[in-house]
N, C-alpha and C positions, 0 to 999 in steps of 0.2 A: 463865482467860483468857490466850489467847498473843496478842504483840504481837513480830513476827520487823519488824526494820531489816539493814538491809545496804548495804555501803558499799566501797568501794574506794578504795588510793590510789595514783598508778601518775606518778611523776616522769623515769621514763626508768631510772632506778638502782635505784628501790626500788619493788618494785611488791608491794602486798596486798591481802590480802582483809579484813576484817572485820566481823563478824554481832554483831548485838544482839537477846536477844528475852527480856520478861519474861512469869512466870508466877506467879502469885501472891505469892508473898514472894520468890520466886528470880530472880535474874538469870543467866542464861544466854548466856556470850560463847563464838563461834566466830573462828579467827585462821588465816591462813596465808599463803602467795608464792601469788602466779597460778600457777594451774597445778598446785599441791600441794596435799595434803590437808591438811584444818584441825585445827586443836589446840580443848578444850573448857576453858572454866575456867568456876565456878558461884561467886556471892555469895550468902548467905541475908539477909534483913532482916529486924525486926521484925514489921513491914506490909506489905501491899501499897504503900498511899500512900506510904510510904519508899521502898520500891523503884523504885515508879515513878520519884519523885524523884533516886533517885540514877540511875537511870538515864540519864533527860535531862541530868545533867549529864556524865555520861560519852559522851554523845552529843557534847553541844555541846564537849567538850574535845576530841574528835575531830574533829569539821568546823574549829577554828582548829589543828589542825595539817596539814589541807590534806586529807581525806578526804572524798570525795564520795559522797551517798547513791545508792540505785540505785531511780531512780522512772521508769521506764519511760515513762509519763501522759505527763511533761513532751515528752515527741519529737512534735513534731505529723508524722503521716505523710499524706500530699495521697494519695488513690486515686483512681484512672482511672474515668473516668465507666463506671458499669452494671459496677461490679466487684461478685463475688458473695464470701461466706464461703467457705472449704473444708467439708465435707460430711465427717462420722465416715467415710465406706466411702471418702472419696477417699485421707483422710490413714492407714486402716487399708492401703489398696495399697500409698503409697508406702512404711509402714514395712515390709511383704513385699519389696517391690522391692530397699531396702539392707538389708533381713536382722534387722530388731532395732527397738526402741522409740526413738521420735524424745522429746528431751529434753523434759518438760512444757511448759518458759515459750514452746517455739519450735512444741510441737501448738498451747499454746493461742493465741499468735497468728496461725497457720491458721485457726482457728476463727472469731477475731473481726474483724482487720485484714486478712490474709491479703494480703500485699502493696502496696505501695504506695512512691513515690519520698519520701526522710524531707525535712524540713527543720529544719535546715540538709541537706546531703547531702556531708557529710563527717565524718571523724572523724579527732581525733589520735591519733598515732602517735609517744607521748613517746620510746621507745627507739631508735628510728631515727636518724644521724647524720643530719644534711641532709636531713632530711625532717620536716615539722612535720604536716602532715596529708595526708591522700589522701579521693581523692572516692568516696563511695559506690557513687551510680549509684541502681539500682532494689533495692530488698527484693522479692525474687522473691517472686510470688503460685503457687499451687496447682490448675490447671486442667485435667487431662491431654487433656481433649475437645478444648482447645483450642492443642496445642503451638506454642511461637515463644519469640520473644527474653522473658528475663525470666519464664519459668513455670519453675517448679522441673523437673518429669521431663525436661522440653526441654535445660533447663541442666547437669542430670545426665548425659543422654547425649551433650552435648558437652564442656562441662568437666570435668566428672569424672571423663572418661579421660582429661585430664593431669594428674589430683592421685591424690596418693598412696592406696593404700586406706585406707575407716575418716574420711573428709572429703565432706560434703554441701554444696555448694554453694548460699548461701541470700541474698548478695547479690552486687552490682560493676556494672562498663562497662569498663575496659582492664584494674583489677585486679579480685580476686574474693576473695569472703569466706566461708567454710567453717565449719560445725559440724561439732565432733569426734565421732564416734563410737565411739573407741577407749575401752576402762575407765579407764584412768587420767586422761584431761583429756575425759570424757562431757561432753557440751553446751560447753566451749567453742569460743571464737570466734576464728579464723584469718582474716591477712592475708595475699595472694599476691601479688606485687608482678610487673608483669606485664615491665618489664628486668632479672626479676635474673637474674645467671647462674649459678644455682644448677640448673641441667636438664641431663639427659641427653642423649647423644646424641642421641635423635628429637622431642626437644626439652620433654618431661614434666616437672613439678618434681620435683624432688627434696624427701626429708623436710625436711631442711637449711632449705627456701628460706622456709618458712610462718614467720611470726610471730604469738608468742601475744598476741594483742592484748587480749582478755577474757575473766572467767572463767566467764560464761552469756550467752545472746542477752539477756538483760533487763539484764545491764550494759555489752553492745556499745551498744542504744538509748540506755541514760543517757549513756553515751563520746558520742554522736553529739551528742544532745541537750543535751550540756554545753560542747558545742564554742567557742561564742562565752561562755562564761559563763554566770552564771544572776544573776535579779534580784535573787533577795533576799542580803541580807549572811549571812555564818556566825553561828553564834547563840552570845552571848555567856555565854549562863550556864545558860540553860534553853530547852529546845524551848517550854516552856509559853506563853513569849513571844513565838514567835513571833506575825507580824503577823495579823489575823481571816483562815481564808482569803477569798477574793474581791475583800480590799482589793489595789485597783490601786499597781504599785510607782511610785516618785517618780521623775518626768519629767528626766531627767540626758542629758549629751551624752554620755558613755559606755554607757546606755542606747539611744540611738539609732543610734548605731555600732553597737552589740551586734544591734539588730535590721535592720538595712542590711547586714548577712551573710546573713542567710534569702534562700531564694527570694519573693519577691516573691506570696505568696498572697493574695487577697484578706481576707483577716483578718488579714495579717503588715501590708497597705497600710492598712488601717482604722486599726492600733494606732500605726503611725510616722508617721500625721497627726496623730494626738489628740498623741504628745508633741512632735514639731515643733510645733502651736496651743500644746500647754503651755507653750514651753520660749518660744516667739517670737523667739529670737533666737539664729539656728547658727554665726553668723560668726566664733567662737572656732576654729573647725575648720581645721586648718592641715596642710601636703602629708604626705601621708605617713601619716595618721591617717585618712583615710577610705578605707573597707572595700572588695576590690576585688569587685566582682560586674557584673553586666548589669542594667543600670534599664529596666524597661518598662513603667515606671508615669507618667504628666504628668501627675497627679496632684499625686505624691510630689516629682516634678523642680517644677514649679511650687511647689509650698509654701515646699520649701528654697531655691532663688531668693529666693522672699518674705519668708524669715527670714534672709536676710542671706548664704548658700551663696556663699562665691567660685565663680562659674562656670566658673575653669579650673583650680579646685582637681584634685590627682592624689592617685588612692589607694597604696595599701599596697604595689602593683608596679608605680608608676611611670606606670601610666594617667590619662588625663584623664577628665573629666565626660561630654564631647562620645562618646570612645571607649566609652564601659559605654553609654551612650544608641543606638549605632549603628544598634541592629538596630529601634529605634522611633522612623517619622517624626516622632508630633508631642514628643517630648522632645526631638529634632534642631532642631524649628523654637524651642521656649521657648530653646534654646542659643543656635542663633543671632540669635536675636531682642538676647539677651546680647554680640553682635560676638563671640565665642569666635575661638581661631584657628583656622581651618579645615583647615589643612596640619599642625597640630604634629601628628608625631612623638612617640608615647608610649612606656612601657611596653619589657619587655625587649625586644622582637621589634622597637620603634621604628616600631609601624603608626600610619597615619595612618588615622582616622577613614572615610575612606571604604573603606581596605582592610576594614575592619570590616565597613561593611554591605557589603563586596562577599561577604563573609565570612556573613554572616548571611542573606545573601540575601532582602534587603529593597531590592527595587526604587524603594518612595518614596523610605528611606530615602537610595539611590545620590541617585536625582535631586534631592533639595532642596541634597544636598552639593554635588553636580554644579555645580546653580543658585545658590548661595552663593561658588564660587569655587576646588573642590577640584581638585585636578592629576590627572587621570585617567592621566599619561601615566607614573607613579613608576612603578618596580621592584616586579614584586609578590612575594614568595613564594608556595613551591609550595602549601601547604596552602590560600591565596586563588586561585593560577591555575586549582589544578583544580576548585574553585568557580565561575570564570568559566567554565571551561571545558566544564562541568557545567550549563548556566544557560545557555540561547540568547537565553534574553530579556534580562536584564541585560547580558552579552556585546554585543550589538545597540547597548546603550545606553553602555557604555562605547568601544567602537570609533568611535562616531559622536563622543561626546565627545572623546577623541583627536586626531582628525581636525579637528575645531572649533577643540581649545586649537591646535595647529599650527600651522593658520592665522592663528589669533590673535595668535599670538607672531611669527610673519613677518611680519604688518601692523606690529605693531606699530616692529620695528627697522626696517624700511624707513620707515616716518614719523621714525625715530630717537630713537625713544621710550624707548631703552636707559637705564637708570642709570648717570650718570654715573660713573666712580672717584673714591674719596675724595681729597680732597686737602685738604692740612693748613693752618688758619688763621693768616693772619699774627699770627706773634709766638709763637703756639703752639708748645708745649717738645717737645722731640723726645723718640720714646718711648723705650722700654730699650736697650741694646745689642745688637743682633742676634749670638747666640749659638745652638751647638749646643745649649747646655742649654734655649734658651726657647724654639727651635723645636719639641725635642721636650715640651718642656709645654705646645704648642698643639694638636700633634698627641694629648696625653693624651685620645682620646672614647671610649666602646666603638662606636661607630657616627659614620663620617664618608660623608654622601649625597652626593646628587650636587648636591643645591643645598647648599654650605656657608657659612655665615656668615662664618668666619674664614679663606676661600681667599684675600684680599686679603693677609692680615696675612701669613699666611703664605709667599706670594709676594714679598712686598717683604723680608722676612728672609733667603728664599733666594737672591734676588737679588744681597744684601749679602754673602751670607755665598759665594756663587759655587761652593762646593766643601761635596757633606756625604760626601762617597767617606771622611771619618773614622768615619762613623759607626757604631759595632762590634755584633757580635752580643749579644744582652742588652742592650741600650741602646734597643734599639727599642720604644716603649711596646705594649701588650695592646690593641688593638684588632681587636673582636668583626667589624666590618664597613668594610669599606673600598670604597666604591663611590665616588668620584669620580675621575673617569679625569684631568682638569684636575689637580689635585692631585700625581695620582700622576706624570701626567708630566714636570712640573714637578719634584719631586724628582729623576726618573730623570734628565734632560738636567743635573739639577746632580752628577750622580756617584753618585747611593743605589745599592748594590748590591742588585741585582734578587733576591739571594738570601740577605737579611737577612733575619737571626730574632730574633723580640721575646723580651722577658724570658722569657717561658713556651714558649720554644722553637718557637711556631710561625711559619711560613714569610711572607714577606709574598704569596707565593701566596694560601696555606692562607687568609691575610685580602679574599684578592679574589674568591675562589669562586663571591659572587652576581652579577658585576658581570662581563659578556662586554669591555666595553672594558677593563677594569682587566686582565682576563685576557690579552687581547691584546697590549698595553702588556708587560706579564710575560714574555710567551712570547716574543715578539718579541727580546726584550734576552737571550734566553738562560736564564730560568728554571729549578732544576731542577725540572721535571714531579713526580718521586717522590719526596722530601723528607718525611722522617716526623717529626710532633709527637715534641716530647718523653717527655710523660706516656702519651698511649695507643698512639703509632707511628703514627696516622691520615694516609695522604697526602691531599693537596688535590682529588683526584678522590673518597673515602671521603667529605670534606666536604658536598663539591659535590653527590655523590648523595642527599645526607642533609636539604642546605636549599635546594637549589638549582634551578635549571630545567636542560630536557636538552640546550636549546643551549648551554650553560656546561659543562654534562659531556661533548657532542661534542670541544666546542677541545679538551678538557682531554684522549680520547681522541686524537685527532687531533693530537695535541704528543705522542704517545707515550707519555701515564699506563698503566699497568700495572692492568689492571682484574682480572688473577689474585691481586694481593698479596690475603691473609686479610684480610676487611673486620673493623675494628673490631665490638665486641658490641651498642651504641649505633647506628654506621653498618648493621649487620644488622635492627634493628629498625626503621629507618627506612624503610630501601629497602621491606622487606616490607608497606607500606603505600603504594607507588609503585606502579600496575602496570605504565604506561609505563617508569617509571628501572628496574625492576626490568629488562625484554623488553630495554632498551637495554644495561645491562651485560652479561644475559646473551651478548645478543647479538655484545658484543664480548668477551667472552671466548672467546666460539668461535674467531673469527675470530683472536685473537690466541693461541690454542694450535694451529691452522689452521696460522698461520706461522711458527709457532717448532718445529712438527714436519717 
């Protein structure tokens, strides 16, 4: 009787393999790095029973030094409604097609799963700097009758003639993941990471770029499937102990995070009611610990309210509740039911909630925001504009809104409805001394809009302070966005040199990029147009193209930006997803090698 375990341990530094399997009295261990071949060592016992024994405990001393088993099971994979098995004559073509036998664990899940999008749908990627995990996508299905996005021969004839030969492409969405089918790393599992700059001239990867991510597709699934953790504890002395299977694990707020990562299945929503009902009480849950995903469940939204949910708790990057709910009305309405704030500003990108559902393209969704009180009339980025722009209906409904707050806001100063300026209480102590140093620690945001909270303060400082022309290069703080034109001008009339560069070298151009009045402001005062970052040499047209709209890239043209300088490798990838920004640089690069000939 064989009993084969297998196991991995993969910290970023140290990565292995590790195989257990007994046979009668023997114990039989396999050992190796990812990616190399395995070493054999054999123990005899007296017994089987011994054997067995010690084996488990050689197990469980394994899992508490952080080894993890390869149980494939545990990945639940969600398939597309009226998905079929692959068929022996289908998967005997495709092995014709690349020349050679397809790994076991990855024929047989043709056979049985045969595609499907995993959940979670991602996986880490311990050795990468700066990168903690990447997204899956779909686990290509096997259909040739029916080629398109996501079928394996479809995906072979497009991806696979940029990866190198001897790589089957078997999942992704922006990146792609590949089986080896070269001798030495047969059946494993490749990461292609879709900026790197690892490609040749016509732009192919290179061997170089692939990262060995796992050492068979049945331990890529377990990587997947292990991503947010697993329920049960490492086992402390003997497998034998472990729990009966079937028994349900104990209902923990760590548990419930762990499953608020999944896509939101109906089986993933059934099981984080039962421990929200278990638990009765979530309001331990503080910013920053809760999971960042998309909620579409009011259900789910309604329980954790019930159980105590801060309703403008933010997750893990900085997003709100309100913001993951976007793309579904009635989570939007249980929110604002909650008074939520409707205009914050979340999250790296600093979207406001209705960007979202402009984003998701949830027309109720727009309108309840709409009708709650949301500013239609913000700065959008490009990846929302061409959404709108994309979208007649919704479009329709944001211009009309627009046109409405407008109005609105005109009635309103005209009655003089304006908020008053602050003015200070009698007797009330006066505040700090207005210094260069505390203006620039007001100015510390990565994101200053156009409505700012502390444009008061900081006017009455520069006011005091009459002159910031001291102000020196590297002195200037790191700000990601700079959109208030009030602000900005206010500075410049006090002396700020229009061609001050923050600690990271970049331009305060290079910071107004989304913002046409901020631009103007700039250009006006004499800005230098081509002004390259420090770190990558990016000019503020490179930027501009990259996050910006093309009226902001026009000025930026029209001021004389240089649209021939080498676009950064990041600014390259951007634009290529522009088709507009892309037709509009081209277009002025003609014209500006037009006149420089």
């Amino acid at each position: 009787m064989s009993d084969l375990r297998r196991f991995y341990f993969d910290d970023g530094k140290s990565r292995k393999r590790w195989h257990v399997e007994q046979q009668g009295k023997r114990q039989i261990v396999h050992f190796g790095r990812l990616g190399g071949s395995l070493q054999e060592s054999q123990k005899s016992f007296p017994s089987p029973a011994e054997a067995k024994e010690q084996t488990e405990k050689l197990i469980a001393k394994k899992r508490r030094e952080g080894y993890i088993e390869i149980d494939p099971t545990r990945l639940e994979i969600v398939r597309a409604k009226g998905a079929k098995q692959a068929t022996e004559s289908q998967i005997k073509s495709l092995e014709k097609q690349i020349g050679g036998p397809l790994p076991d664990e990855y024929r047989q899940f043709l056979l049985t799963a045969n595609g499907g999008r995993p959940n979670p749908d991602c996986v880490a990627v311990p050795g990468m700097a700066g990168i903690d995990n990447v997204g899956v996508g779909a686990l290509f299905h096997l259909r040739p009758s029916q080629p398109g996005g996501d079928e394996l021969t479809y995906e072979l004839a497009n991806i696979g003639k940029l990866l190198p030969a001897g790589h089957l492409p078997i999942a992704g969405s922006s990146d792609v993941f590949t089986l080896s089918l070269k001798p030495k790393t047969f059946g494993c599992v490749y990461w292609w990471f879709h900026e790197t700059e690892e490609v040749d001239d016509d732009g192919n990867y290179l061997e170089s770029a692939g990262y060995l991510l796992a050492g068979s597709f049945d331990e890529f699934l377990a990587r997947i499937a292990g991503l947010f953790g697993d329920d049960e504890e490492p086992e402390e002395e003997s497998t034998s102990q472990r729990p009966a299977t079937g028994k349900k694990p104990k209902a923990t707020l760590k548990r419930l995070l762990r499953l608020m990562n999944h896509d939101l299945t109906p089986d993933k929503v059934e099981e984080i009611l039962q421990v929200v009902g278990e638990l009765g009480d979530v309001s331990g849950i503080q910013d920053g610990e809760w999971p960042f995903n998309n909620i579409s469940s009011p259900a789910i939204v309604r329980a954790l309210l019930q159980a105590g949910l801060n309703p403008e708790i933010t997750d893990t990057e900085g997003h709100s509740l309100l913001w993951q709910c976007a793309g579904c009305p009635e989570c939007v309405d249980l929110l604002l039911e909650r008074r939520v704030n409707v205009n914050r500003r979340s999250g790296g990108d600093f979207e406001t909630t209705l960007m979202r559902a402009i984003y998701s393209e949830s027309i109720p969704a727009v309108q309840r925001l709409l009708k709650a009180g949301a500013n239609p009339t913000v700065r959008l980025s490009w990846p929302i504009q061409n959404k709108l722009d994309s979208n007649a209906e919704i479009r329709t409904v944001i211009e009309k809104a627009r046109v409405d707050w407008k109005s609105n806001k005109g009635k309103q100063q005209e009655a003089g409805s304006a908020v008053p300026a602050k003015t200070a209480a009698p007797g009330k102590k006066k505040g700090p001394k207005p210094t260069l140093k505390r203006l620039l620690g007001l100015l510390k945001h990565d994101y200053i809009p156009e409505e700012f909270e502390e444009l008061a303060e900081i006017e009455e400082v520069v006011a005091e302070l009459g002159d910031l022309s001291g102000i020196m290069d590297g002195e200037w703080p790191k700000i990601d966005r700079l959109e208030n034109p009030d602000l900005l001008r206010c500075l410049l009339d006090a002396g700020l040199n229009p061609d001050l560069t923050a600690k990271d070298g970049n331009s305060l151009l290079y910071q107004c990029v989304r913002s046409l009045d901020c631009l103007n402001l700039l250009l006006e005062r004499g800005a230098a147009v081509d002004h390259r970052t420090s770190d990558d040499k990016e000019t503020p047209l490179m930027r501009a193209a990259s996050v910006s709209d093309e009226e902001c890239v026009q000025r930026l043209l029209n001021a004389g930006a240089d649209p021939t300088l080498e676009f950064t490798r990041f600014a390259k990838v951007m634009l290529s997803m522009k088709e507009k920004m892309t037709a509009l640089i081209e277009a002025a690069r003609a014209d500006w090698n037009r006149k420089r000939a």
